[in-house]
VOPAGU-2260 file (C-alpha; in pm, 1 decimal, decimal comma):
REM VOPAGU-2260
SITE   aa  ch    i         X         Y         Z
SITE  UNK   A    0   -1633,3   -1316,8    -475,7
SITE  UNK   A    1   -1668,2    -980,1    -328,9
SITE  UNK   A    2   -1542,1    -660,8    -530,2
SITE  UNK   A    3   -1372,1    -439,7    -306,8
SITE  UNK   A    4   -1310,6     -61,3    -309,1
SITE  UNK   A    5   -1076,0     125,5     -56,3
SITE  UNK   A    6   -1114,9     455,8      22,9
SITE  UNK   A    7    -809,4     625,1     176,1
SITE  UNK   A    8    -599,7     914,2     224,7
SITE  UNK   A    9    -273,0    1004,4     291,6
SITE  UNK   A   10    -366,8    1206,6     615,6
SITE  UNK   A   11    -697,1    1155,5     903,8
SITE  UNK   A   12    -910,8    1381,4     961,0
SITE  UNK   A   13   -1024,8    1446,8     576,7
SITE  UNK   A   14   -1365,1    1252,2     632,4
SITE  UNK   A   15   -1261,1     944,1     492,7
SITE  UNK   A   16   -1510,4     797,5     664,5
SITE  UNK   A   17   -1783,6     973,6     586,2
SITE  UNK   A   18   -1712,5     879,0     235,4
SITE  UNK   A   19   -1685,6     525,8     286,3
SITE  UNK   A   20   -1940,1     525,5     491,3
SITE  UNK   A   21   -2210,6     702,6     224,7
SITE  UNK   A   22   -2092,2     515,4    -111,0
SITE  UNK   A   23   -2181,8     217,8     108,4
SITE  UNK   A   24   -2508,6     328,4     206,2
SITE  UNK   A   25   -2613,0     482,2    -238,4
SITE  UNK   A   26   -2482,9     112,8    -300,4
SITE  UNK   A   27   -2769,0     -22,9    -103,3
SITE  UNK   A   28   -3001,7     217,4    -190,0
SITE  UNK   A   29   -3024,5     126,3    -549,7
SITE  UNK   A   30   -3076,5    -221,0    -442,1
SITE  UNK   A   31   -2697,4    -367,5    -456,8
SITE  UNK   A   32   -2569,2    -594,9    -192,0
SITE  UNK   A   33   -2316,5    -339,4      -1,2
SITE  UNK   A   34   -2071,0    -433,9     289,0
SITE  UNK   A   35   -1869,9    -171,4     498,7
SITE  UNK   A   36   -1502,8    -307,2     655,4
SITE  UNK   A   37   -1394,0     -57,6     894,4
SITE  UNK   A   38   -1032,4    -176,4     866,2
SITE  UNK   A   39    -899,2     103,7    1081,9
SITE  UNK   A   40    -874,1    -140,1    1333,5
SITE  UNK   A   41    -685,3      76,7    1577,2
SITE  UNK   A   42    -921,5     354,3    1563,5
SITE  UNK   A   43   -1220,4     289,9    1457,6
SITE  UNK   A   44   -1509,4     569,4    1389,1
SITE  UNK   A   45   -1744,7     426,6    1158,0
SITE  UNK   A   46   -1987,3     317,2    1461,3
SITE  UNK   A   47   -2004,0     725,0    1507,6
SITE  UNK   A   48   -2238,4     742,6    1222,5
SITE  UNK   A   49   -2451,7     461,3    1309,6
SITE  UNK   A   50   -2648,6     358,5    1614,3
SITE  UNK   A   51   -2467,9     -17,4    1626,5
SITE  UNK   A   52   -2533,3     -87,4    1970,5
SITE  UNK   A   53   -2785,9    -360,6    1831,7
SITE  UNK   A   54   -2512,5    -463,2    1553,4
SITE  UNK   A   55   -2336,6    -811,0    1638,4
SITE  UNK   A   56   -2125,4   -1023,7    1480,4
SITE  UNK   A   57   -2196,9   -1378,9    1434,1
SITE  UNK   A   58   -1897,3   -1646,9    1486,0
SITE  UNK   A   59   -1960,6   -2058,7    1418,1
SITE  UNK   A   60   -1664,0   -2281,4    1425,6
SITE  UNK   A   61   -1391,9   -2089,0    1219,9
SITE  UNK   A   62   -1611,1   -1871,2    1079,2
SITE  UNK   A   63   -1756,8   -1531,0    1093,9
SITE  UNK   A   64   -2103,8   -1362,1     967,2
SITE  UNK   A   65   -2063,2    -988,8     931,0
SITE  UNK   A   66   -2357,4    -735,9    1157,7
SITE  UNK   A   67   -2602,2    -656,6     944,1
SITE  UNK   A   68   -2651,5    -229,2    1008,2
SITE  UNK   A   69   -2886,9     -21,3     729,7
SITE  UNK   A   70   -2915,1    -276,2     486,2
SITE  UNK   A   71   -2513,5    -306,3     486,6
SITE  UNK   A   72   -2323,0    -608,9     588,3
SITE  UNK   A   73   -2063,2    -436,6     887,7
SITE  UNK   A   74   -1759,9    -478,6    1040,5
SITE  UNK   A   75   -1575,4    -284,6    1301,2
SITE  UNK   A   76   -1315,7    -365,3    1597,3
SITE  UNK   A   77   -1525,4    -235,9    1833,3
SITE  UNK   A   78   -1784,0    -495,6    1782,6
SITE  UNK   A   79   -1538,5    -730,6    1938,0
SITE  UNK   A   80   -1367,7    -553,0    2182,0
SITE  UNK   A   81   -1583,6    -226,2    2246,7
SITE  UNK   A   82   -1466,4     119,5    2233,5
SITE  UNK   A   83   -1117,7      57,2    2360,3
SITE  UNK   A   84    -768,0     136,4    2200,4
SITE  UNK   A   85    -594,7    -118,9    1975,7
SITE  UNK   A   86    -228,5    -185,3    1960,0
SITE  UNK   A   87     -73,5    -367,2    1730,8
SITE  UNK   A   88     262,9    -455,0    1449,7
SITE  UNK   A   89     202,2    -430,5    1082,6
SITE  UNK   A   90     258,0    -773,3    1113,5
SITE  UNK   A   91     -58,6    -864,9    1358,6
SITE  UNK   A   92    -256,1    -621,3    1143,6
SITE  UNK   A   93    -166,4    -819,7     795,2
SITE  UNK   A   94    -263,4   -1105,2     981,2
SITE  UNK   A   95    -607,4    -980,6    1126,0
SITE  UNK   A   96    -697,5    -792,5     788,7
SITE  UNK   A   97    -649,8   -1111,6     603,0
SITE  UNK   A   98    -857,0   -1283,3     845,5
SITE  UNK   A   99   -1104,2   -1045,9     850,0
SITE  UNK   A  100   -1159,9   -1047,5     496,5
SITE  UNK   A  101   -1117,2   -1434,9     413,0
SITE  UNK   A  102   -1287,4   -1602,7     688,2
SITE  UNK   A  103   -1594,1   -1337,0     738,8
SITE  UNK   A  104   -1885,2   -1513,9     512,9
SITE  UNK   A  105   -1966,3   -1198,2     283,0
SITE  UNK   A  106   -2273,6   -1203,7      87,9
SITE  UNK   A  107   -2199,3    -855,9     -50,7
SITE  UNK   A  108   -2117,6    -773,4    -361,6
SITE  UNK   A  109   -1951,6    -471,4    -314,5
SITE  UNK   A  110   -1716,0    -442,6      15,4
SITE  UNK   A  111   -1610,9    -100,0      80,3
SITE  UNK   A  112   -1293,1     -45,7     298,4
SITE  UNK   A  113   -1281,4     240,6     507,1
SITE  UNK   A  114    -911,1     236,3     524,3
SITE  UNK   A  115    -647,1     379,6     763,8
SITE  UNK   A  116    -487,1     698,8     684,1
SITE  UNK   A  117    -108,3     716,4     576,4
SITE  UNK   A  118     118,5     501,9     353,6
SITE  UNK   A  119     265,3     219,2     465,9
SITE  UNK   A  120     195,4    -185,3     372,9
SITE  UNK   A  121     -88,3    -206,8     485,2
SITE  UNK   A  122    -195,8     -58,2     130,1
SITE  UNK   A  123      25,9    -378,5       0,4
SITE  UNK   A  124    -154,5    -614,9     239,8
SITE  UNK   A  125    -493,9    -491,4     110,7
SITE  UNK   A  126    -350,1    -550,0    -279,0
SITE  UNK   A  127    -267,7    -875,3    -156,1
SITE  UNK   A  128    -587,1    -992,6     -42,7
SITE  UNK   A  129    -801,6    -866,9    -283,6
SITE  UNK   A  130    -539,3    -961,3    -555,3
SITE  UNK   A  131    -817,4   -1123,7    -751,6
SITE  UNK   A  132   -1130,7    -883,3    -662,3
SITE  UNK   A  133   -1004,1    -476,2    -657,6
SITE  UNK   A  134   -1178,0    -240,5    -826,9
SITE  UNK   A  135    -957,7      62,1    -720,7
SITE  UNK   A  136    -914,5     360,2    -453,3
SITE  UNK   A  137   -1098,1     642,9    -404,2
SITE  UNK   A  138    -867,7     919,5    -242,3
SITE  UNK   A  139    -980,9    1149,7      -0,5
SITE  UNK   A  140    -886,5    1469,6      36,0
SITE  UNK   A  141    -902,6    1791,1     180,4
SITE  UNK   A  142    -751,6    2159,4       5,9
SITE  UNK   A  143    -524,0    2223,3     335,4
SITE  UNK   A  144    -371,3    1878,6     277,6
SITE  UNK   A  145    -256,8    1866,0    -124,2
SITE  UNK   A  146     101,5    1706,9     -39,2
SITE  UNK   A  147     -73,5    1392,0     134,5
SITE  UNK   A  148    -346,3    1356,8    -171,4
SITE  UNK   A  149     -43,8    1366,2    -384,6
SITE  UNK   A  150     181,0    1124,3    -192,1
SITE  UNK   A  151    -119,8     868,4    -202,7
SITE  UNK   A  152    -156,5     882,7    -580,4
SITE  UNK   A  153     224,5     891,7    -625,7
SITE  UNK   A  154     215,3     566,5    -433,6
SITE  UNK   A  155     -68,7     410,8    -615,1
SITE  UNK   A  156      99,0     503,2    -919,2
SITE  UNK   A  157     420,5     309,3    -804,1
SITE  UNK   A  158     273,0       1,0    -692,2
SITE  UNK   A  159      44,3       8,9   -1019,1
SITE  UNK   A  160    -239,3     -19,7    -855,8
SITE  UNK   A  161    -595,6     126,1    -988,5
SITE  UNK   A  162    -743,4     471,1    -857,1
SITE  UNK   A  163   -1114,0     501,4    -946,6
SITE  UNK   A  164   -1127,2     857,3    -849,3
SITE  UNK   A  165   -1072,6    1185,2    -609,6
SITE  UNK   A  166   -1317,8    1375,8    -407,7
SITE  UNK   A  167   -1245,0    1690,6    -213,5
SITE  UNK   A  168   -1384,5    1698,3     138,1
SITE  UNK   A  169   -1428,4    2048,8     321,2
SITE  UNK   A  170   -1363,6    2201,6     -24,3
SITE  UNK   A  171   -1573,5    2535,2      83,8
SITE  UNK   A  172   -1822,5    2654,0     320,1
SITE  UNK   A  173   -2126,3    2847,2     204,3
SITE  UNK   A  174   -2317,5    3085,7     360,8
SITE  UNK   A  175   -2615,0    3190,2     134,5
SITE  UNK   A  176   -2428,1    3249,9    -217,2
SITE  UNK   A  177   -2104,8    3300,0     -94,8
SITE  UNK   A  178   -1807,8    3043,9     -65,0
SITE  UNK   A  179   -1540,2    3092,0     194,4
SITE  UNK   A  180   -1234,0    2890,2     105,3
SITE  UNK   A  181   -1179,2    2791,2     513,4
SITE  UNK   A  182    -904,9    2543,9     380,0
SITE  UNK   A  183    -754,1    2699,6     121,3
SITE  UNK   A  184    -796,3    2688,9    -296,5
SITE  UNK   A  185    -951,5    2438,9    -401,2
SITE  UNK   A  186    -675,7    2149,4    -566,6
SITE  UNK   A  187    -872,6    1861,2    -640,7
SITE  UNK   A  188    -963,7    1913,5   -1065,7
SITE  UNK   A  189    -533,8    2024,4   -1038,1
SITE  UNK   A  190    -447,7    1676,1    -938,9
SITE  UNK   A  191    -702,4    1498,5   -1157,2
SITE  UNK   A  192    -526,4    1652,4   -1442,6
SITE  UNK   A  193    -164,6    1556,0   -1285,7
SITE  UNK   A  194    -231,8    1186,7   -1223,2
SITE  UNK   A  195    -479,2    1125,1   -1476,3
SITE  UNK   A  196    -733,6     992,7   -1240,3
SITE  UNK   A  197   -1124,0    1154,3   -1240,3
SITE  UNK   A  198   -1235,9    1398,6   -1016,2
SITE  UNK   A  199   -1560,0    1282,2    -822,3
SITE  UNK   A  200   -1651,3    1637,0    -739,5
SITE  UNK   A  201   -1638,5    1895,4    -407,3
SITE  UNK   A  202   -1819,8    1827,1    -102,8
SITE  UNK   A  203   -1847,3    2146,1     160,4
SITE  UNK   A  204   -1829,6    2181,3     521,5
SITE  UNK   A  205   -2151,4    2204,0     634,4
SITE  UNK   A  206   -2315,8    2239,0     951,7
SITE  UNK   A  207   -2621,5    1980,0     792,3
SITE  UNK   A  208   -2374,5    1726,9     740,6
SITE  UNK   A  209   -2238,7    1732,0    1126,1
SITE  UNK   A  210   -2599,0    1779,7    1227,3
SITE  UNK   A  211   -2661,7    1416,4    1017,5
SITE  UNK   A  212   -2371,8    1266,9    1201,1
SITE  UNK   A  213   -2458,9    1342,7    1520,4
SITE  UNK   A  214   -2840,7    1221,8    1461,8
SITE  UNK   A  215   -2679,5     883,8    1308,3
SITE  UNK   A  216   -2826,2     976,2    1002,5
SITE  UNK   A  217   -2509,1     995,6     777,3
SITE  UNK   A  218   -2672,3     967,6     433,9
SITE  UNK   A  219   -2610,9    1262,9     205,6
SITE  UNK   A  220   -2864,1    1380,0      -4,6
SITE  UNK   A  221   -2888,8    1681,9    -272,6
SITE  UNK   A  222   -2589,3    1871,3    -383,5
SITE  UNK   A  223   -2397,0    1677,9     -90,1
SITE  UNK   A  224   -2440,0    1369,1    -271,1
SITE  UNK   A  225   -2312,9    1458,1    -621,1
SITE  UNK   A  226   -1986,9    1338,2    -580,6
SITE  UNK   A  227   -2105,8    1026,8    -369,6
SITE  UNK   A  228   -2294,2     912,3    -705,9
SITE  UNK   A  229   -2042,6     967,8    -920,2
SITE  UNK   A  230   -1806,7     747,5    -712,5
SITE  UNK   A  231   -2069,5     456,9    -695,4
SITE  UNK   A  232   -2181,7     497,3   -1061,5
SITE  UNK   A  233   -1754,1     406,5   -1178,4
SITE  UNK   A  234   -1773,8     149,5    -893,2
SITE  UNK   A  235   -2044,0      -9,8   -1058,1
SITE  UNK   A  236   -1852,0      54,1   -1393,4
SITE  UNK   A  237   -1503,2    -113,9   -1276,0
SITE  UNK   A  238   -1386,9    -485,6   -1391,2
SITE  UNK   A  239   -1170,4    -627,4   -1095,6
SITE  UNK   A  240    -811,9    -613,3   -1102,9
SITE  UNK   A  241    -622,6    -936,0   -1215,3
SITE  UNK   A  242    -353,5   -1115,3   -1109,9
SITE  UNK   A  243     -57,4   -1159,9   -1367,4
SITE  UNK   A  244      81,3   -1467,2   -1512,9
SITE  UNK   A  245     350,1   -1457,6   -1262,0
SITE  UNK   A  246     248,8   -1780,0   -1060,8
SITE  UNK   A  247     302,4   -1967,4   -1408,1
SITE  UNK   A  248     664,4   -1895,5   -1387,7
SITE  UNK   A  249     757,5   -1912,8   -1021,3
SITE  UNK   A  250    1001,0   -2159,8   -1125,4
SITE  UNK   A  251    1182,9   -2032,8   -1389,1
SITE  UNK   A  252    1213,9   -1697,3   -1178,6
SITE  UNK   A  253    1404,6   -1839,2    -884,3
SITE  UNK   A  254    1618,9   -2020,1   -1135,8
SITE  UNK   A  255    1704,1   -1682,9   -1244,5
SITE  UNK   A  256    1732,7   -1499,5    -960,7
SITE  UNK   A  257    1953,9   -1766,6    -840,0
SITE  UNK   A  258    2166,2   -1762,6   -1160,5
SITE  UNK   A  259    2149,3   -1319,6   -1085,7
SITE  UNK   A  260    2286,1   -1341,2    -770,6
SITE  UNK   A  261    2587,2   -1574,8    -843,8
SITE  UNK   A  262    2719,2   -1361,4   -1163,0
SITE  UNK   A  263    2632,8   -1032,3    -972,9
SITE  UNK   A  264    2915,4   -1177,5    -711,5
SITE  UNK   A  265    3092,3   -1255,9   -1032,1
SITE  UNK   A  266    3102,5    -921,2   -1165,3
SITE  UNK   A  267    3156,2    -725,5    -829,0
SITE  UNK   A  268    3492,4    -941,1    -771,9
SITE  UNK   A  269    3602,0    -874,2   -1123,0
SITE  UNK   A  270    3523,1    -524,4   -1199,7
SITE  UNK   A  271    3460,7    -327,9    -862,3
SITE  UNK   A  272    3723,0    -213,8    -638,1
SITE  UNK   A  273    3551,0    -354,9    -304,3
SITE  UNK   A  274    3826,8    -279,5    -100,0
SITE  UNK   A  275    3814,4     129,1    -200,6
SITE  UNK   A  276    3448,0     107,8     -96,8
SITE  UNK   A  277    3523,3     -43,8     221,2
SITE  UNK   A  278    3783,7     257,4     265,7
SITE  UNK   A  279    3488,3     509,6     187,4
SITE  UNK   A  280    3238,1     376,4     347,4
SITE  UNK   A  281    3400,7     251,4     678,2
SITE  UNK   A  282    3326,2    -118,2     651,7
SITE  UNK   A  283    3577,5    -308,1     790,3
SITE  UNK   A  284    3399,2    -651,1     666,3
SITE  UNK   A  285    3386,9    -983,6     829,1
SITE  UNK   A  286    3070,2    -948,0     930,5
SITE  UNK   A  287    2771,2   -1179,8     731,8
SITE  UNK   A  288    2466,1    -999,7     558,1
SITE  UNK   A  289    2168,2   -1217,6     427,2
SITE  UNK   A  290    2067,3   -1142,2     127,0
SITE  UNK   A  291    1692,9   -1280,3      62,2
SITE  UNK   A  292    1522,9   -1210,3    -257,4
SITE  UNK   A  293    1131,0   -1248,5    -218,8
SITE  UNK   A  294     841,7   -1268,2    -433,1
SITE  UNK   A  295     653,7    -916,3    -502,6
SITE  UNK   A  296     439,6    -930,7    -177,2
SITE  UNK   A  297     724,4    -962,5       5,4
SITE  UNK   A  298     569,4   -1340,1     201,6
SITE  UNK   A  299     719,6   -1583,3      -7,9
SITE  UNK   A  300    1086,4   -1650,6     -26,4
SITE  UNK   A  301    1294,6   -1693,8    -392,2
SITE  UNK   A  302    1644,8   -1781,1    -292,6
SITE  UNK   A  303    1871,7   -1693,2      15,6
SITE  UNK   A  304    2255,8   -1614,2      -2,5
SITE  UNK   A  305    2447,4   -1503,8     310,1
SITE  UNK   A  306    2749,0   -1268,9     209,6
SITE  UNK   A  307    3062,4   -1177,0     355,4
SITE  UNK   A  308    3353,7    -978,6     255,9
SITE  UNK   A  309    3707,8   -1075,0     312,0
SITE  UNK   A  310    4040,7    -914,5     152,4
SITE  UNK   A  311    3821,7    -724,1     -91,8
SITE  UNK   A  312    3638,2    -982,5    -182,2
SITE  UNK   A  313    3246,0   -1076,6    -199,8
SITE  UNK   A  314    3190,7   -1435,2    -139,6
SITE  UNK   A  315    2949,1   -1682,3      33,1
SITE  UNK   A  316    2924,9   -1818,3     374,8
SITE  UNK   A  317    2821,2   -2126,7     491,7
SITE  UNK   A  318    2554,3   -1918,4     758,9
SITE  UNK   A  319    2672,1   -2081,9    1060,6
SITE  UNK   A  320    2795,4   -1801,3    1169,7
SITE  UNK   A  321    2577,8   -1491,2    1315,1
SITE  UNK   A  322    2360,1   -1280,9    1071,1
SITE  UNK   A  323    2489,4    -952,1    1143,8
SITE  UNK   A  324    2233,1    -757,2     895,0
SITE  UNK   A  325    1957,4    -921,2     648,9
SITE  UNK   A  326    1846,6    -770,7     323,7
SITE  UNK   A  327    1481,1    -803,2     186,7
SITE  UNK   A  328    1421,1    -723,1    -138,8
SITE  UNK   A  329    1163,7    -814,6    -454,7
SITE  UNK   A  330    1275,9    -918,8    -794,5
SITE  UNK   A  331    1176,1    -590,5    -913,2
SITE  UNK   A  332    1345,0    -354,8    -694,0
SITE  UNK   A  333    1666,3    -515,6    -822,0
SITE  UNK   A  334    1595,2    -495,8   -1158,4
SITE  UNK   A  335    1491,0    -128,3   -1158,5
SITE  UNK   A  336    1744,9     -40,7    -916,1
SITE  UNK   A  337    2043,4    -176,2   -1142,2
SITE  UNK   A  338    1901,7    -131,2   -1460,9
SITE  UNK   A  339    1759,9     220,7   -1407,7
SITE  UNK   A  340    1413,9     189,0   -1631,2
SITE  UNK   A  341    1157,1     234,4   -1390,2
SITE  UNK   A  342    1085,8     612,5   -1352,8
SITE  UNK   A  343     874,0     678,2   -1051,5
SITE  UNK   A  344     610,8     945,8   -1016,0
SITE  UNK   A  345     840,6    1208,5    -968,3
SITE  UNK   A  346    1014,7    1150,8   -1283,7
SITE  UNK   A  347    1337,1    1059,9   -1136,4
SITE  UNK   A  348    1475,4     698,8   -1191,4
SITE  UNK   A  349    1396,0     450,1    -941,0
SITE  UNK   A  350    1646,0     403,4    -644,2
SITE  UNK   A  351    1738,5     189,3    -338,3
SITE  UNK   A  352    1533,8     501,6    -127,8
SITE  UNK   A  353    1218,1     431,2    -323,0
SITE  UNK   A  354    1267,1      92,7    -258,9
SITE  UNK   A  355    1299,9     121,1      86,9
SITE  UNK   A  356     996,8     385,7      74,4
SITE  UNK   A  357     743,4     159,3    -144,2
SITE  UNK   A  358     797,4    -133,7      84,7
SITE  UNK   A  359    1034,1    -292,2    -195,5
SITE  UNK   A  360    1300,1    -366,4      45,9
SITE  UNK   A  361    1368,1    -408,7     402,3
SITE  UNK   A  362    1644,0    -401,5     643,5
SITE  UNK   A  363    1689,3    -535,9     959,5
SITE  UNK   A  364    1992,2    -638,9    1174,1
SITE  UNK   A  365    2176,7    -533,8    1504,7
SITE  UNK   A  366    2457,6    -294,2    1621,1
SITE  UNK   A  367    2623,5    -315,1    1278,2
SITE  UNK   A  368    2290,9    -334,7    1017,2
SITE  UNK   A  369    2343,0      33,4     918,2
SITE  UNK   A  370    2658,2     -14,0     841,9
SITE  UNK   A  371    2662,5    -344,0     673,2
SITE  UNK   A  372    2336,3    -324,1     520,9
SITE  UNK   A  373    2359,7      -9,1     322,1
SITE  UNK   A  374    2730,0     -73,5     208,0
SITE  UNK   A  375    2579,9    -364,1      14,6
SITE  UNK   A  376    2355,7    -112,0    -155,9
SITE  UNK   A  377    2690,4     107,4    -243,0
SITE  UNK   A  378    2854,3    -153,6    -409,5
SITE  UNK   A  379    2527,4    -247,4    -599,8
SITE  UNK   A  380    2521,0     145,1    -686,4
SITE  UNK   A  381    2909,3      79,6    -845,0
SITE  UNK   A  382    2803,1    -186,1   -1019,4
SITE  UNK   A  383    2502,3      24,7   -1181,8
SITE  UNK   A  384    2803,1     282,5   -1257,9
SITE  UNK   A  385    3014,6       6,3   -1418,3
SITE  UNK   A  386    2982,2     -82,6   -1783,6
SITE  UNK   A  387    3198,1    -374,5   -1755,4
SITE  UNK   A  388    3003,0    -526,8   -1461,5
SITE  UNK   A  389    2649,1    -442,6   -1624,4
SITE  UNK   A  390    2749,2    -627,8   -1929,2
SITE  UNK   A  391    2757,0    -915,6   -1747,3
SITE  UNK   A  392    2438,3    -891,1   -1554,5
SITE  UNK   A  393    2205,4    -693,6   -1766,5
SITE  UNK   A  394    2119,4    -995,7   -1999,3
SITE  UNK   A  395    1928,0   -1147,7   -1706,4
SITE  UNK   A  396    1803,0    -859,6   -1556,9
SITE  UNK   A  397    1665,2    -800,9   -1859,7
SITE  UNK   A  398    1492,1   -1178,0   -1793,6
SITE  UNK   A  399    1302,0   -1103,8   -1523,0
């Protein structure tokens, strides 16, 4: 199967794809089977560095051969649907990525993903598909932008997922032997230290580079290429990420889970004064919340409870009734959330907000979600604060 590399940053405009686009094209050159995915399918640039009006995609039954552009394997949106706009849910995007990359016959064996800018799950949809084939991330970045480079390696550092590398784009721009600093200082060997991760090397802002772009002639060569063949030489390095052992013990995990949830109703009704939370946090109960617990990708459903609280009590309903707010949340997220042992990047202990932020857990309901919803994390939060009620829980939290 294909190994795939994504190259990303936290912010556009960093030339992103001028990286992807050029560790695609040294792949090739030193005679490796290379494919490009342009999986910014809403805004798509990598056809500005190459003439693909000639590049087509082939499609037989229900599948689909990839344009073959500079010795690369290609695909981009645009090939389907010209240069128009794209909009679409994460949902339809999961959907298309994975569709994208399954059904598309690669011969390559190296697929690099010029990925969309930001941090959201689409990173986790990515993880997902290449579960089995990831070499890593390179990141991006540019000196005016250090907060974004960061939050992209804090979030690869999270969801424990491999970053090959760093390279700084627009670090300088030279004019005979002098460097301006256009974008600032220089941060890129600063983070490689902080997160552990190599440093590829600097690439300037140069008027040959644009002057490449524009003559669809993206390939860097010289000094401009340094960093390029760096990245390619740990690509060619990396061993695939594997999946864990977790599909062996799907089994045993919902047993759990299910055995979690009914003593964490246990210990809420015997040691946590529900009805004083009510009083501070202005639920007036009644109402059902859905609590699903899902496996770590968030597609696959553990166990289900629907919730309600009555007289200061937690119990379950029967779910005839209407959901008034649902709860999505991993395994993990509850165990780090109650137990308090997974430190995050930042050093702080893990919490329902990095949860929420990491694509852990999701909430969703109508007039009343807020509301409902988030008192449900409160009185998980008291039962973190309660010896009594961790006693009782901890043992299989501890399981999991």
């Amino acid at each position: 199967m294909v190994k795939a590399v994504l190259v990303l940053s936290g912010k556009g405009g960093v030339g992103k794809t001028l990286i992807s686009v050029n560790i695609a094209l040294h792949l090739a050159k030193k005679g490796l089977k290379a494919g490009l995915l342009d999986a910014d399918f809403s805004a798509s640039n990598t056809g500005f560095f190459f003439d693909v009006k000639d590049a087509k995609l082939r499609i037989e039954k229900e599948k689909m051969y990839p344009a073959k552009i500079n010795d690369l394997e290609y695909f981009s949106m645009p090939l389907f649907i010209g240069e128009k706009g794209v909009s679409m849910t994460g949902d339809q995007y999961a959907q298309l990525f994975k569709d994208v990359v399954l059904a598309t016959q690669w011969e390559s064996e190296y697929l690099i993903v010029d990925f969309p800018a930001g941090h959201d799950d689409r990173l986790k949809v990515a993880a997902t598909v290449f579960k089995d084939c990831l070499l890593g991330s390179i990141i991006v970045m540019q000196p005016a932008h250090e907060l974004d480079a960061i939050r992209a390696l804090q979030l690869h550092q999270d969801l424990e997922m491999p970053v090959l590398g760093i390279i700084e784009n627009m670090s300088y721009m030279k004019v005979g032997k002098v460097q301006w600093k256009i974008f600032g200082e220089s941060v890129v060997d600063k983070l490689g230290n902080q997160f552990n991760v190599d440093v590829f090397g600097k690439i300037p802002l140069s008027m040959q580079i644009r002057k490449q772009v524009e003559e669809k002639n993206p390939l860097l060569q010289g000094e401009y290429a340094d960093p390029i063949l760096s990245a390619v030489e740990a690509i060619k390095m990396a061993k695939p990420t594997k999946p864990g052992f977790i599909t062996k013990i799907k089994q045993w995990l919902q047993s759990q889970m299910v055995k979690l949830v009914v003593t964490l109703i246990e210990a809420i009704n015997l040691e946590v004064n529900v009805t004083q939370l009510q009083q501070t946090y202005g639920y007036e109960g009644g109402r059902i919340i859905r609590l699903n617990i899902y496996e770590e990708n968030m597609e696959k459903l553990i166990t289900q409870t629907d919730l309600i609280i009555n007289e200061g009590k937690l119990t379950g309903a029967d779910g005839k009734y209407h959901i008034d707010a649902q709860i999505d949340i991993t395994p993990q997220a509850v165990k780090w959330t109650l137990l308090g042992d997974k430190i995050t990047s930042t050093g702080a202990p893990y919490t329902f907000q990095d949860a929420m932020r990491l694509g852990h857990m999701r909430i969703y309901g109508d007039r009343t979600m807020i509301n409902g919803a988030f008192f449900v994390t409160h009185v998980f939060e008291a039962v973190r604060n309660n010896e009594k009620a961790m006693n009782r829980i901890k043992p299989i939290l501890e399981l999991i």
